[in-house]
N, C-alpha and C positions, 0 to 999 in steps of 0.2 A: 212421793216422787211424782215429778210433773209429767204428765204426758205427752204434753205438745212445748216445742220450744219458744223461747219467746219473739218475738219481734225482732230483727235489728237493723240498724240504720246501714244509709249508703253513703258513699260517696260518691256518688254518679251524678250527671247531671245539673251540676252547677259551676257550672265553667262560664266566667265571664264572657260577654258577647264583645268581640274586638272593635277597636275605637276607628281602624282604618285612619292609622297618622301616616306621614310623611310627606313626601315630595310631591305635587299633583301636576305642576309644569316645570319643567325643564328648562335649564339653559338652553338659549340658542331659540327656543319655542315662542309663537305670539303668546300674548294674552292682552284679553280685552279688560275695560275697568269693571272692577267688580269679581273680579276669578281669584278662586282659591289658587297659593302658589305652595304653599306648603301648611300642615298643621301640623300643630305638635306639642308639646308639654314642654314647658317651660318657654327660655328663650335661647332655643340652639342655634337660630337663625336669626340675625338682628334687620330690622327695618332698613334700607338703604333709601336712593333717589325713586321717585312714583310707586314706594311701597307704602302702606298702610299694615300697622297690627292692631289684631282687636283683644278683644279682652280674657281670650282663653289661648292666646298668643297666635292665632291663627293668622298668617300674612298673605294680603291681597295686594290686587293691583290699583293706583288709586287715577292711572292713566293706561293708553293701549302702549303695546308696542312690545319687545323682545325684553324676554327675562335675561337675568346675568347673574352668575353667582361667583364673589369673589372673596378671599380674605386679606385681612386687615387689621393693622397691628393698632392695637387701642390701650390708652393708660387706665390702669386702676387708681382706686381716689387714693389707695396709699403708693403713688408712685411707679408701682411695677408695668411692665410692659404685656403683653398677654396676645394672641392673634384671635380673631373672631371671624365670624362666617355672617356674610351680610350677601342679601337679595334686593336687588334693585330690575328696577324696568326701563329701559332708555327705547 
């Protein structure tokens, strides 16, 4: 018989460190060129007028001037109608 028991594992301690997505300016708010407007995963938010997305879908401002967030009905390529969420800068 053992006399000490053995080792056992945890589960403590490995919790991912948060990616901080989402919204970073607001409608109605300036932004200068170059300002994060929102990140995110995937493309929940589509590019509109003086936006730019980069390549982890992150959307910036590609001029200054007041965010706007609006939706918008968009075709799919088989036909169907569908609303989408687009940021633009005016």
């Amino acid at each position: 018989m053992a006399g000490k028991g053995g080792k056992t594992t945890t589960t403590l301690g490995r919790d991912s460190i948060s990616k901080r997505l989402g919204v970073k300016i607001f409608g109605g708010q300036k932004a200068q060129v170059g300002n994060i407007i929102v990140r995110q995963r995937g493309e929940t938010f589509k590019p509109g007028k003086n936006v730019r997305i980069g390549k982890d879908y992150t959307i910036y401002a590609a001029k200054s001037g007041i965010v706007k967030f609006y939706e918008k009905k968009i075709r799919l390529f088989d036909g169907r109608t569908k609303k989408a969420k687009f940021v633009s800068v005016n």
